[in-house]
C-alpha positions in Angstrom: -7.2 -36.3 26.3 -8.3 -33.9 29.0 -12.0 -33.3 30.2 -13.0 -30.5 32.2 -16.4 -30.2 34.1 -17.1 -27.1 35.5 -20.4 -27.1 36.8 -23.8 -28.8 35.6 -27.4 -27.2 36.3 -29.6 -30.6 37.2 -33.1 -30.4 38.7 -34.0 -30.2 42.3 -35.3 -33.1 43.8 -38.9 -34.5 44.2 -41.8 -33.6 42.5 -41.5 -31.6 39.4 -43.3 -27.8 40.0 -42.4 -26.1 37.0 -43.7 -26.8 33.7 -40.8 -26.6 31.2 -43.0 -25.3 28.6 -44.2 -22.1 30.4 -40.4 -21.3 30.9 -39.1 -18.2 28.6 -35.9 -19.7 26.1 -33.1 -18.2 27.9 -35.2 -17.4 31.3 -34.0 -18.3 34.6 -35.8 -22.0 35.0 -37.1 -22.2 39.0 -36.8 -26.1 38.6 -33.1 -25.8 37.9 -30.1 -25.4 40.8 -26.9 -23.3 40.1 -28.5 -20.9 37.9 -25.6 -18.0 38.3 -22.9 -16.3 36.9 -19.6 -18.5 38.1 -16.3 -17.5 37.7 -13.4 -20.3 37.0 -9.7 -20.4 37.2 -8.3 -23.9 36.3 -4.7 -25.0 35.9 -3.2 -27.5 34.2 -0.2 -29.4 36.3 2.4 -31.9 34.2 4.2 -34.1 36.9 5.5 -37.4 37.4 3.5 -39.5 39.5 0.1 -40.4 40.0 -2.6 -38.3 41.6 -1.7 -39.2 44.7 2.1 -37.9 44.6 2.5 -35.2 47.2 3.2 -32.2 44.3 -0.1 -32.7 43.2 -2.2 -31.8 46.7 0.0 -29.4 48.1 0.2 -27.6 44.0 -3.9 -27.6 44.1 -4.2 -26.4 47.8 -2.0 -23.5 47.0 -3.6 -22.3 43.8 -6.8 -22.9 45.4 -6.6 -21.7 48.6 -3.8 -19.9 49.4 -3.1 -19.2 53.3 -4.6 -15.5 54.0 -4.6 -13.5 56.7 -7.4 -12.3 57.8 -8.6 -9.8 60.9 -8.7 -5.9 61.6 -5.9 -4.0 61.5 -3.4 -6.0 59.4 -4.6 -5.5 55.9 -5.2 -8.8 54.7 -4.1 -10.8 52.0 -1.9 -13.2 51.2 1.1 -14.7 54.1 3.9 -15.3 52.5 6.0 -18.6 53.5 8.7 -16.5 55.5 6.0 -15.6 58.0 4.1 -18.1 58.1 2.4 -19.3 62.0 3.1 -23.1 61.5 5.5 -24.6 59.1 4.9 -28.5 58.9 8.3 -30.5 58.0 6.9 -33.3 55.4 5.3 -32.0 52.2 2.7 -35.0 52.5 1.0 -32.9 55.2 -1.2 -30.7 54.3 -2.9 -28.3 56.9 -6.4 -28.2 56.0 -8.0 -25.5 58.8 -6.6 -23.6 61.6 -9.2 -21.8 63.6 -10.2 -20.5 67.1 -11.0 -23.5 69.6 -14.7 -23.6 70.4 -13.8 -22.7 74.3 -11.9 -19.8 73.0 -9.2 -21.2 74.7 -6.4 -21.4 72.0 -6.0 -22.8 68.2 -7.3 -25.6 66.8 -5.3 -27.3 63.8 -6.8 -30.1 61.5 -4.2 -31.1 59.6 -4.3 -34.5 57.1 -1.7 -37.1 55.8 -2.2 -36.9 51.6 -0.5 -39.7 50.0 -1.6 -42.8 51.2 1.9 -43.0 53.4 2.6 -42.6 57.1 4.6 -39.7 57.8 5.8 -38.4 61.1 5.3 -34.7 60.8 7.5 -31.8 63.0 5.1 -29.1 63.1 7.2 -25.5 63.9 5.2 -22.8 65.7 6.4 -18.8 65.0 4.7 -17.7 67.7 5.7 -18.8 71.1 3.2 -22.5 72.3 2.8 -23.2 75.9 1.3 -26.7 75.2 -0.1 -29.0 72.2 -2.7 -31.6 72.6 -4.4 -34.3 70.2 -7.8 -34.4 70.7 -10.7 -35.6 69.1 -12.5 -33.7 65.8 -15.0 -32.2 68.6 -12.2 -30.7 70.4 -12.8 -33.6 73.2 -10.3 -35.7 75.1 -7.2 -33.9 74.8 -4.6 -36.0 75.1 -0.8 -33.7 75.4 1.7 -33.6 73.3 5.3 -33.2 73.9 6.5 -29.8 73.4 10.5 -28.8 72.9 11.3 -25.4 71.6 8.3 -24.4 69.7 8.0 -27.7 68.2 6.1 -30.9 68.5 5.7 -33.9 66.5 2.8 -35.9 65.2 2.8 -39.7 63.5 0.6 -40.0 60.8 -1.0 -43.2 59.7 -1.7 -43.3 55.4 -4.7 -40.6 54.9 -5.1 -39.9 58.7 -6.9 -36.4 59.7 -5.5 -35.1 63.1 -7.0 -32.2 64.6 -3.9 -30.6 67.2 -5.3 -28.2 70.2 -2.6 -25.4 70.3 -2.1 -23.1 73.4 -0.5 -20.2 73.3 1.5 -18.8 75.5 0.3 -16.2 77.7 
């Protein structure tokens, strides 16, 4: 058996304002959320393994979101692997965000462990990194990393989020 649920229109909260009967069949009902158009792609994924084997989140975070580049001048679109920024050396951690730290001084990476498994994770820079840090999910407390030739490593507990402050050199 498979189900699919796409989406479901419920009533806002609180107090209801609209009178259902004073509502056109077919009208747009102002007591209703998500009343849209919605577009849907879904895929269907056979594997071994439960939902938690590391196929099935790194499958749905590539058909879902696949890594874009973004910015003027290059064009965007999609980055293919061979040029990817950061290549992460265990497929049971998944890059979630990479974004400009709020200081504006560098990268920040939040990255999470996604099968319930500690992992120790090699994370490969393509551009040249003058220093890594830990730190906090507020970008607080940075606490280094050890850096050797573009590379740095991270231990993972089972589901742990990390966020990694990257600095690039200048």
């Amino acid at each position: 058996m498979i189900d699919l649920n796409l989406i479901r229109s419920v009533p806002y909260p609180g107090a209801k304002v609209v009178d259902d009967a004073t509502v056109t069949p077919g009208a747009v009902h102002a007591g209703y959320t998500d009343q849209t158009d919605h577009t849907f792609r879904y895929a269907l994924y056979p594997h071994a393994g439960g939902p938690a084997s590391v196929d099935v989140q790194r499958t749905a975070y590539e058909f879902n979101l696949p890594m874009r580049i973004s910015g003027s001048g290059n064009g965007g679109g999609i980055l293919p692997p061979a040029q990817a920024f950061l290549t992460v050396s265990v497929p049971n951690v998944i890059v979630e965000a990479v974004k400009q730290a709020e200081s504006g001084d560098g990268w920040i990476l939040r990255l999470y462990e996604t099968t319930g498994a500690a992992a120790q994770a090699r994370l490969t820079f393509a551009l040249h990194v003058a220093a890594a840090a830990e730190t906090n999910a507020m970008e607080e407390d940075p606490r280094p990393l050890d850096m050797a030739e573009n590379q740095v490593t991270v231990a993972f507990r089972p589901f742990e989020i990390k966020t990694i402050w990257v600095t690039p050199a200048a």
